[in-house]
C-alpha positions, 0 to 999 in steps of 0.5 A: 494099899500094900499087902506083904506076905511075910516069909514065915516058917509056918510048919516050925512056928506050928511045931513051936505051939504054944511057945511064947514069941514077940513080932515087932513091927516098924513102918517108917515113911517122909511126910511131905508137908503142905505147900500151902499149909499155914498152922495145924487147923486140920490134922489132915491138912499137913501130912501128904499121906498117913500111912497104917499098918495092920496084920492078919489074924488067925480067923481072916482069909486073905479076901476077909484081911483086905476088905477089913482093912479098906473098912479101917481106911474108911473108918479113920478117914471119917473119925470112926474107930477102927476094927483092928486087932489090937488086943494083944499088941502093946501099943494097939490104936496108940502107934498111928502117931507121926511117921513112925509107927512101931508096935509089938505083937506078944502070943503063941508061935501057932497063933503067930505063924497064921499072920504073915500078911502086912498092910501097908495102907494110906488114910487120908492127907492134903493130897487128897484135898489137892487134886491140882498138884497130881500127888494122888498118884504120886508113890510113897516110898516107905520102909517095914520092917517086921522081926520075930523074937522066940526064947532059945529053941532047938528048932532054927527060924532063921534059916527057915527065912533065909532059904525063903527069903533067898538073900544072895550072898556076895563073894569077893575074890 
């Protein structure tokens, strides 16, 4: 599991209050298929590794976070439901289809600047059936993209995130 602080301007997104503000979420990953899978008998049985994303909520502490989401982990892997927020994201338990996973998350800038952890995090896949291949400890690169989405203020986030963030600059001569 991968947890990402998120370089939220937490103090202007609590100075936003009430304002209405839209995360987007996108983790995007290769499933490596089965080598030895012959047809779909298993939803397990063809992707290497189903990877999940969830985000902090107001109420949780980073410790609460992490131990909610090894608990969903588990969950999924036995066929249980998961305790994940998904009230208010439009696409909730629906976005855990192929390798793709996309979701919006619509609230308050107040509620939204006490979310900046992401976890990225496995399920279950034939590398765990397979423990001959070694592809349990074998890295899964994958790509999350996290954008924030505000109606026009006077208050500037983006460099807010840029400062914390620190993207150098180039300078050609």
């Amino acid at each position: 599991m991968h947890l990402h602080a998120l370089p939220w301007p937490e103090e202007i997104l609590n100075d936003l209050g009430a304002t209405p503000v839209e995360m987007k979420v996108t983790l995007s990953y290769f499933i490596e298929p089965n080598p030895g899978s012959r047809g779909g008998t298993s939803r397990y049985r063809y992707a290497s590794h189903q990877l999940r994303f969830d985000v902090k909520t107001p109420p949780e502490n980073d410790t609460q976070f992490r131990k909610r989401i090894n608990k969903a982990a588990r969950d999924q892997e036995e066929g249980k439901t998961s305790e994940s927020d998904t009230k208010d994201w439009l696409l909730g338990t629906l976005r855990d289809r192929g390798s793709i996973h996309s979701d919006r998350w619509t609230g308050t800038a107040a509620d939204l600047a006490s979310r900046g952890l992401v976890a990225v995090y496995p399920v279950i896949g034939w590398w765990r059936e397979r423990h001959q291949l070694g592809k349990w400890n074998k890295k899964a690169r994958y790509s999350l993209i996290v954008t924030i989405k505000t109606p026009e203020t006077a208050m500037d986030i983006y460099t807010a995130v840029e400062n914390k963030v620190k993207i150098p600059i180039k300078v050609e001569i």
